[in-house]
GUDRENSE-164254 format. One line per field, with one value per residue (C-alpha): residue number from 1; residue in three letters; x negated, y, z negated. Coordinates in steps of 0.25 Angstrom, whole numbers, plus 5000, padded with zeros to 4 digits. Each point is the difference from the previous one (the first is absolute). Layout:
BEGIN
seq: NUM ...
type: Ala ...
xx: X ...
yy: Y ...
zz: Z ...
//
This chain:
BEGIN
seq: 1 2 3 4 5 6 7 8 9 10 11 12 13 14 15 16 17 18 19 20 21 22 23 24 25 26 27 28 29 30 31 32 33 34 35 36 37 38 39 40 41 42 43 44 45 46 47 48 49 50 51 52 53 54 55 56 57 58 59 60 61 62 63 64 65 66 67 68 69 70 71 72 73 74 75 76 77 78 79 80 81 82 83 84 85 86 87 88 89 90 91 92 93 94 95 96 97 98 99 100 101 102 103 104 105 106 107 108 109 110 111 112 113 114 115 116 117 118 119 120 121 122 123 124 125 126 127 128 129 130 131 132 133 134 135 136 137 138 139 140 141 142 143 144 145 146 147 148 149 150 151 152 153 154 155 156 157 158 159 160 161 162 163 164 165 166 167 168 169 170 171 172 173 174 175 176 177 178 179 180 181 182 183 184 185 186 187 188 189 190 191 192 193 194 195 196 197 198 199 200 201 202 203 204 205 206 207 208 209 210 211 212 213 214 215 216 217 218 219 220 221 222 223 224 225 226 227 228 229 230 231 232 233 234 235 236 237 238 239 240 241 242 243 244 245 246 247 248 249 250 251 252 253 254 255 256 257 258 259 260 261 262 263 264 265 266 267 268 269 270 271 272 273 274 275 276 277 278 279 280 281 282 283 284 285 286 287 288 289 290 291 292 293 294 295 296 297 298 299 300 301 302 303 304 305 306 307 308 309 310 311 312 313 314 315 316 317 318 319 320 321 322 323 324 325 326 327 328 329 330 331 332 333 334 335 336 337 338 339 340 341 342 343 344 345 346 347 348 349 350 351 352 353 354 355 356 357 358 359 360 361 362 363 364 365 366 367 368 369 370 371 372 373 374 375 376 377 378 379 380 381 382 383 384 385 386 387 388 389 390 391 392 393 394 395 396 397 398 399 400 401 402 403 404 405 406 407 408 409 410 411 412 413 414 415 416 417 418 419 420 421 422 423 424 425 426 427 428 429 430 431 432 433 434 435 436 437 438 439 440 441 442 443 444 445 446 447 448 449 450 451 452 453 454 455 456 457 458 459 460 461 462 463 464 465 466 467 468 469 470 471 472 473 474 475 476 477 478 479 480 481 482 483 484 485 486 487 488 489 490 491 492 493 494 495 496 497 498 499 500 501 502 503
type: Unk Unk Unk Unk Unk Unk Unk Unk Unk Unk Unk Unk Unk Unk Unk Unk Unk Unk Unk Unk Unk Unk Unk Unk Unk Unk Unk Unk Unk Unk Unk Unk Unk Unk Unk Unk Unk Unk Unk Unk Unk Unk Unk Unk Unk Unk Unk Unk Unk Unk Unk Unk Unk Unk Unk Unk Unk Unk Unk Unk Unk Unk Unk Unk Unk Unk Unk Unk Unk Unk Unk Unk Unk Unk Unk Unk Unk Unk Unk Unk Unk Unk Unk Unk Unk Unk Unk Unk Unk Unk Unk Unk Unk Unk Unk Unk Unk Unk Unk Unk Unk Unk Unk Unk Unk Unk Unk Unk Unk Unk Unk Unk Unk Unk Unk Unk Unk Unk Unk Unk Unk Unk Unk Unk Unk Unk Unk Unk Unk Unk Unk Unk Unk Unk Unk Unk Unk Unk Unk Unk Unk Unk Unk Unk Unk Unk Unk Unk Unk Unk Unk Unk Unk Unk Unk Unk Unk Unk Unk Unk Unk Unk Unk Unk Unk Unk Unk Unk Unk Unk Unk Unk Unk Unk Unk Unk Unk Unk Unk Unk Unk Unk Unk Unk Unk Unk Unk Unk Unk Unk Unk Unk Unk Unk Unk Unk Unk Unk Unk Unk Unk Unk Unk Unk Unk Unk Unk Unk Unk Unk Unk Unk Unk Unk Unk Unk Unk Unk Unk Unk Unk Unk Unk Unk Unk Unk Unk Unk Unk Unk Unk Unk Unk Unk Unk Unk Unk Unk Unk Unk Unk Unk Unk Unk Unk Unk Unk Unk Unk Unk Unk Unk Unk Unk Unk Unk Unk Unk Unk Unk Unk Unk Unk Unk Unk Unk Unk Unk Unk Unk Unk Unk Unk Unk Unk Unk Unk Unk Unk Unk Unk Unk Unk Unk Unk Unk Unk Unk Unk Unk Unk Unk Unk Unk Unk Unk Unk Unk Unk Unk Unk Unk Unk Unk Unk Unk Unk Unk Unk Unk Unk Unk Unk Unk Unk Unk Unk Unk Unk Unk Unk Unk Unk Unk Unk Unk Unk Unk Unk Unk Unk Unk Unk Unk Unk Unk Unk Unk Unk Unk Unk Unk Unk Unk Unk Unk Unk Unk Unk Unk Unk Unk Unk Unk Unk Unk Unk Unk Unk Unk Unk Unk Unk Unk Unk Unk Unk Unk Unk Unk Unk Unk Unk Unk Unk Unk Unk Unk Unk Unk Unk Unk Unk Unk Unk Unk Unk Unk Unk Unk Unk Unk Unk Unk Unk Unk Unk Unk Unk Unk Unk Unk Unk Unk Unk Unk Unk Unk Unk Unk Unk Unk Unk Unk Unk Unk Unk Unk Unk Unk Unk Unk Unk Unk Unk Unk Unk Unk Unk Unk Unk Unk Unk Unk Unk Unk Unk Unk Unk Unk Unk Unk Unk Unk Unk Unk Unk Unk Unk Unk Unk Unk Unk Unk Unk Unk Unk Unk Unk Unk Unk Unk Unk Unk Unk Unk Unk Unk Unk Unk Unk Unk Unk Unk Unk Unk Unk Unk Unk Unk Unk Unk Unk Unk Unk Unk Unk Unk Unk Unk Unk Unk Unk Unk Unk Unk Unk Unk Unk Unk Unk Unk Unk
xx: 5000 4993 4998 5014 5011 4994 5004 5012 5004 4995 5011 5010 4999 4997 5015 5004 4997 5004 5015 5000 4996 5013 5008 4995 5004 5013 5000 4999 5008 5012 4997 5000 5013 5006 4996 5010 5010 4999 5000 5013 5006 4994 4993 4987 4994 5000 4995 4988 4996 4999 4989 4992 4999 4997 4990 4994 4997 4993 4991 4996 4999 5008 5013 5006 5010 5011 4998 4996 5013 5009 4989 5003 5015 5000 4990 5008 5015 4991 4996 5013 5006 4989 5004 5014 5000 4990 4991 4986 4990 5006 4994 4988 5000 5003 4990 4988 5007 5002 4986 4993 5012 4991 5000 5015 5007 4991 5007 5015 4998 4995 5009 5010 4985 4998 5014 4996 4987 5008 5010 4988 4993 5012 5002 4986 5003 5011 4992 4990 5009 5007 4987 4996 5013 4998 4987 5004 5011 4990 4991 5010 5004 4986 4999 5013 4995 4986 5007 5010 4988 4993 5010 5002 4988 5002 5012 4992 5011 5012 5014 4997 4990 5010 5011 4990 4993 5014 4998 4987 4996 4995 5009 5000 5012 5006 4999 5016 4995 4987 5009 5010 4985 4996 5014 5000 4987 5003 5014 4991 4990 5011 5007 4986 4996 5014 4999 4986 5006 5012 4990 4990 5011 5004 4987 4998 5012 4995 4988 5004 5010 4990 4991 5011 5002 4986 4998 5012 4994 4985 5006 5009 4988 4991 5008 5002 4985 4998 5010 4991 4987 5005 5007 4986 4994 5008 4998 4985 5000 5009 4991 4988 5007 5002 4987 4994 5009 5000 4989 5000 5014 4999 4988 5008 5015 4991 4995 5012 5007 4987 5003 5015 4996 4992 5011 5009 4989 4999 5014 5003 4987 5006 5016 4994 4992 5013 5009 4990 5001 5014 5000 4992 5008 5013 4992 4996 5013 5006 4993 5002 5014 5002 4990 5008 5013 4994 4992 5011 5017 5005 5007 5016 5007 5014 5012 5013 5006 5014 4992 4996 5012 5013 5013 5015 5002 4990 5001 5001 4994 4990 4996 5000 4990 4991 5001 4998 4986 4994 5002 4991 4988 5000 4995 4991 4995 4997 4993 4991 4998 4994 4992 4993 5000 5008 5010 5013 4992 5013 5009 4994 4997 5013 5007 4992 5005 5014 4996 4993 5012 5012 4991 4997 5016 5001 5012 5003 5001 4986 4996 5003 4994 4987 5000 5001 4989 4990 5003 4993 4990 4989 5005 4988 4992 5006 4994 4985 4991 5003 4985 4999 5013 4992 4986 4994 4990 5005 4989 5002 5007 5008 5006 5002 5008 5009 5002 5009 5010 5005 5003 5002 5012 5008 5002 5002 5014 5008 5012 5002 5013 4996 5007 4992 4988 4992 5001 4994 4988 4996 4999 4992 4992 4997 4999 4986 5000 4995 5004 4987 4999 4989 5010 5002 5004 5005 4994 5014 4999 5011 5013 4998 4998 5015 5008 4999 4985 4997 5007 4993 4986 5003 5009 4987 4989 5009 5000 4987 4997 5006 4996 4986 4987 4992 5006 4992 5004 5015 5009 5011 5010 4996 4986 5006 5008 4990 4991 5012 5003 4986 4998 5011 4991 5007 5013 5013 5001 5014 4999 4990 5009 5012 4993 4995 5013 5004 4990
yy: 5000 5015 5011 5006 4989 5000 5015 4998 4988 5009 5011 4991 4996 5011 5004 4989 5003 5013 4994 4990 5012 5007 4988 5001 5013 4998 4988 5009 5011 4991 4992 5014 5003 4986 5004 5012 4993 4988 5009 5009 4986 4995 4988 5003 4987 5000 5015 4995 4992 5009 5008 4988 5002 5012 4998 4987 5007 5012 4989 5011 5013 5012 4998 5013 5010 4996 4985 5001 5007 4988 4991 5006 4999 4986 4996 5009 4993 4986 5002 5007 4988 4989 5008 4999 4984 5002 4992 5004 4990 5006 5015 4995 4992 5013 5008 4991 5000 5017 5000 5002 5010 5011 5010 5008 4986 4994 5010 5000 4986 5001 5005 4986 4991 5008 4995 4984 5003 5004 4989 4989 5008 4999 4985 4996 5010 4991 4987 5006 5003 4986 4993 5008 4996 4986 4999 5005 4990 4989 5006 5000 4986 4997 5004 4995 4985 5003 5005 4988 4988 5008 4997 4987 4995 5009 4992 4985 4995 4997 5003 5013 5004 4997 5008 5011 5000 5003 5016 5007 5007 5013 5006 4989 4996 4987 4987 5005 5014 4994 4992 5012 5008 4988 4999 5016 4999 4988 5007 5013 4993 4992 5013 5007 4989 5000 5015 4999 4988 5009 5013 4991 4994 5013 5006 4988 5003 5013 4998 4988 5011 5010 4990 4997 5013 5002 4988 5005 5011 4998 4988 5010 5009 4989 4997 5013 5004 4985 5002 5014 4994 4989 5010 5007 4988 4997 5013 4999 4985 5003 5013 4990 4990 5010 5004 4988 4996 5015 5007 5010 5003 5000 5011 5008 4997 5004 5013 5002 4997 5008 5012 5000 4997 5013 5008 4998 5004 5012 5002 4997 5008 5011 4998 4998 5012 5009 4991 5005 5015 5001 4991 5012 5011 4990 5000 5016 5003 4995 5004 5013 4998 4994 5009 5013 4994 5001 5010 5010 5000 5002 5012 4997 4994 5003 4994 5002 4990 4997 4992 4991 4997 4995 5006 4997 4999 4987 4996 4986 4986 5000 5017 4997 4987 5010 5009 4990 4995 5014 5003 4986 5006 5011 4992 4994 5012 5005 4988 5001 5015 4996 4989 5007 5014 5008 5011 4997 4996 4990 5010 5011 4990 4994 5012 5006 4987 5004 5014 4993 4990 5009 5009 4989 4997 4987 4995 5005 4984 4996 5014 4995 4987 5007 5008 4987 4992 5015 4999 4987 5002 4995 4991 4990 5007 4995 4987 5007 5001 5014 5003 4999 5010 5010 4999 5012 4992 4986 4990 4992 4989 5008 5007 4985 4998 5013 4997 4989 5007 5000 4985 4998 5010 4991 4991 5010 5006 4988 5009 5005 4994 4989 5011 5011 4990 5004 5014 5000 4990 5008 5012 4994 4991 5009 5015 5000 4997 5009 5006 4993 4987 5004 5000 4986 4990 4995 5009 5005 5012 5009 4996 4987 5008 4999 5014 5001 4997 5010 5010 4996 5002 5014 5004 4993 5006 5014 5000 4996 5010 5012 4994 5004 5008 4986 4995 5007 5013 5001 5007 5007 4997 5002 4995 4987 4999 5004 4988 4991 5006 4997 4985 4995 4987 4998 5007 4998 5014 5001 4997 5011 5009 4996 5003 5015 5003 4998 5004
zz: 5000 5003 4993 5006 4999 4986 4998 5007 4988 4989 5006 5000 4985 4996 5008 4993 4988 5001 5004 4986 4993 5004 4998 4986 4998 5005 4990 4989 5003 5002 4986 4994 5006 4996 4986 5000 5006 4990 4989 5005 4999 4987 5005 4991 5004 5015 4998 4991 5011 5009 4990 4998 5016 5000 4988 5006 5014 4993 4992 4990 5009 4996 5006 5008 4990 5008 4999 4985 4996 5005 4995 4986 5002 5003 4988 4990 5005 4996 4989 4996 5003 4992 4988 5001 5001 4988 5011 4994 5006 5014 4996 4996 5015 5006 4993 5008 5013 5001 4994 5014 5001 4996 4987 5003 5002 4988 4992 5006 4993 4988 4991 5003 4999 4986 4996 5004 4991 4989 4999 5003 4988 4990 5004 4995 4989 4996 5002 4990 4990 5000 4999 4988 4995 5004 4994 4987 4999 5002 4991 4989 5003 4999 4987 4996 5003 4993 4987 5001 5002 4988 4990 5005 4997 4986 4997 5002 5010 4993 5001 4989 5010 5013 4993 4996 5014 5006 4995 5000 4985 5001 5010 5009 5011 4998 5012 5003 5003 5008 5010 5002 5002 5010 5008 5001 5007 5009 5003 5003 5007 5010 5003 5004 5009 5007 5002 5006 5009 5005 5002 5007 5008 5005 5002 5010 5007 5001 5006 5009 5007 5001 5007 5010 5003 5000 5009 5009 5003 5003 5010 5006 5002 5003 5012 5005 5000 5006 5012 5002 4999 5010 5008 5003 5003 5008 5009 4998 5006 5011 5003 4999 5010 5009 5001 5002 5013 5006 4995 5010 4998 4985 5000 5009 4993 4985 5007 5003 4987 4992 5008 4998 4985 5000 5006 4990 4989 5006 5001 4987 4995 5008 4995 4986 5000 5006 4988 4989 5006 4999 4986 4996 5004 4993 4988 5002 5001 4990 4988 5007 4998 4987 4994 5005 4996 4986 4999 4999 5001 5014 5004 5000 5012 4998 5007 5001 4987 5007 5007 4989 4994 5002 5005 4999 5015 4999 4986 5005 4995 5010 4998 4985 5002 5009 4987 4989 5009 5001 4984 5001 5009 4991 4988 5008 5005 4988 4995 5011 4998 4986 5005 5011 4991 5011 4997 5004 5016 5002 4997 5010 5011 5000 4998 5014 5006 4999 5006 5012 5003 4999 5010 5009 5001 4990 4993 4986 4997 5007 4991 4989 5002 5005 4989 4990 5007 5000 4985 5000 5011 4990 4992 5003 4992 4987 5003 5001 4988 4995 4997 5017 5002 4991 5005 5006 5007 5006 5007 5011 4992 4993 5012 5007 4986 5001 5015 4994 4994 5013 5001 4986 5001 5008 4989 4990 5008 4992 4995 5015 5006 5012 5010 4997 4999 5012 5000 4986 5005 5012 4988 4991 5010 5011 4995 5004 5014 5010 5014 5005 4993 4991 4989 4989 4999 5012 5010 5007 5010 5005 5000 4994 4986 4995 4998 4986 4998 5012 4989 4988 5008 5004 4987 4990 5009 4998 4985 4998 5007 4993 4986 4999 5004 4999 5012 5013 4993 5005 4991 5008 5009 5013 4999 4996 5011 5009 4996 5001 5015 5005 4994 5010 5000 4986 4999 5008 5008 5001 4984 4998 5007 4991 4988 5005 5001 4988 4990
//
């Protein structure tokens, strides 16, 4: 073999390898994804297992912020459980098998492992205790029988001395009270070896369905890296077998095949580079706008209040329903106002959607209905670690974190009626989506951005804003409409429009 088909097979690996490594990833970020699931739905023990995935491919590295979180959910949710059947030897099982988890996960556990220790150390307290106790009652037999042979052989042996021997002189306790001594302590003894029987009995059980599990799982495993392993055997021996009987096709098809290989790196590297730039400007952007939305109150959006409430001409069940559910978003709203330190953002937001609807010609019901669903816009973030929501400075992992407030929301929208459903989803999922697709999380452009998320974009973007000098020094009016104007890339023209005319 040359020099060059040599260099060709080590590109090929190396594609290869570059291909597993992905497959990997992909591995992990569904396990971690299965994790939420399973504990949304309270199967702790199918969401453990996926830890111990996650754990087992890191092998002691640090595992990523985003993948360590779920980690420590699912290992929490365990141990949760172990304490709750009281299943000690479980915890201190588990306490091994998160060990290579890392220091954050080591101590997610700990507190449930401290609780295993402590009811170990109080069962060999107790075992202590009742063998002192034991061997004091021995001790006192002991000397009972000594004391008894003594004035036996005082008494010379006859029936005097029989009689005599039955009590002890000097304080002594008679042969009666020494068998009542000696069944206590056969009784006690029986009872203590029939409770070690039973808790040895179920410690075996125990540890014989843990080892099933165990087993179950490492088989499972086994046989999908085996079926992997034999799948990439087989394609290495078919490309050998091909080589041998066309070589000169085989060179050709593999330069081939090496240059496609390359163009796609270089594609990716290229689609990669542009996904970072515009994760960047995502990530820019929204401390921008969390950090204005807090830093000071935002001016007052008024709007007319007939509009947000009922009247006698449509007082019906289904107007009253409408009603009753925006007096829901409102709670909401407010909790995520204090969660995210805003004041009163879902308020004003939602308030300039009603502005921008009745202008753009809407419905008072499908206002209404926008209104409700502005109110809860970022309801997602209830379900982020607050200490992220009040970060001035997020990194990378944190941002990857907050983007999921998006997808996490539309499991949140549970007190939502099934047919006002999806216009709630596409708020809370889709708000920030762009005109040009650089937008998260699903990339949408145009048109396919529903209605109501196009309005929340423009009326979000509008507050922020006008809230504060922080953000790219815009404070009045028209400046800020101005910057919305000329970033049609991001915001709905017609929308923009809407909005300058009524603010």
């Amino acid at each position: 073999m040359d020099v060059k088909l040599k260099k060709i097979w080590i590109c090929l690996f190396l594609s290869l390898f570059a291909v597993f490594t992905l497959f990997s990833q992909a591995a992990v970020n569904r396990a971690a994804e299965l994790i939420n699931k399973n504990i949304i739905v309270g199967n702790t023990e199918k969401a453990y297992s996926y830890a111990l995935f996650i754990i087992k491919f890191y092998n002691g590295e640090e595992i990523p912020y985003e993948y360590e979180t779920a980690v420590k959910k699912a290992v929490v949710s365990q141990a949760e459980s172990y304490v709750k059947a009281e299943n000690w030897e479980l915890l201190l099982e588990l306490e091994k098998e998160v060990a290579p988890g890392g220091k954050e996960v080591r101590a997610a556990a700990a507190p449930y492992v401290k609780k295993a220790r402590d009811y170990f150390e109080q069962i060999e307290k107790e075992k202590e205790l009742k063998k002192k106790q034991e061997d004091a009652l021995v001790e006192k037999i002991r000397q009972t029988e000594k004391t008894l042979e003594e004035e036996q052989e005082v008494s010379g042996g006859g029936e005097n001395a029989v009689s005599e021997s039955s009590e002890v002189s000097s304080g002594g306790i008679s042969a009666a009270e020494l068998e009542k001594l000696l069944q206590a302590f056969e009784s006690s003894r029986k009872a203590e070896l029939e409770q070690q029987a039973r808790e040895s009995a179920r410690l075996e059980q125990i540890r014989l369905e843990q080892e099933k599990k165990i087993a179950e799982n490492d088989e499972r495993r086994h046989a999908e890296m085996t079926e992997l392993i034999r799948s990439m055997n087989e394609n290495s021996e078919n490309v050998k077998n091909t080589a041998a009987a066309e070589k000169d096709f085989n060179r050709f098809f593999i330069l081939v095949l090496v240059t496609a290989v390359s163009a796609v790196i270089i594609l990716l590297i290229v689609f990669f580079s542009r996904q970072q730039k515009i994760q960047s400007e995502q990530l820019k952007t929204t401390v921008q706008t969390m950090q204005a939305m807090r830093t000071q109150r935002v001016p007052a959006i008024t709007v007319n209040p007939s509009l947000l409430t009922g009247s006698t001409s449509d007082a019906g069940a289904e107007a009253q329903e409408v009603m009753s559910l925006i007096e829901t978003c409102r709670k909401y709203g407010s909790q995520i106002d204090s969660v995210t330190q805003r004041k009163n953002v879902t308020t004003q937001v939602a308030e300039l959607v009603v502005k921008i609807c009745t202008e753009m010609g809407c419905s008072r019901k499908d206002i209404l209905l926008n209104y409700a669903a502005a109110l809860v816009y970022d309801i997602g973030f209830l379900s982020i670690d607050s200490s992220i929501l009040r970060a001035d400075v997020l990194s990378k992992d944190q941002f990857e974190v907050l983007k999921t407030h998006t997808s996490n929301a539309e499991k949140m929208i549970f007190f939502v009626d099934e047919e006002y459903r999806p216009l709630f989803k596409d708020a809370v999922s889709k708000h920030h989506e762009n005109m040009d697709g650089s937008g998260y999380p699903f990339g949408l452009k145009g048109k396919e951005i529903p209605f109501i998320a196009r309005v929340l974009r423009v009326a979000e973007s509008y507050v922020a804003l006008i809230s504060s000098r922080n953000y790219r020094e815009i404070m009045d009016r028209n400046m800020a409409v101005s910057e919305l104007e000329n970033s049609s890339n991001l915001y709905d023209p017609d929308i923009v429009q809407a909005l300058i005319a009524v603010v």
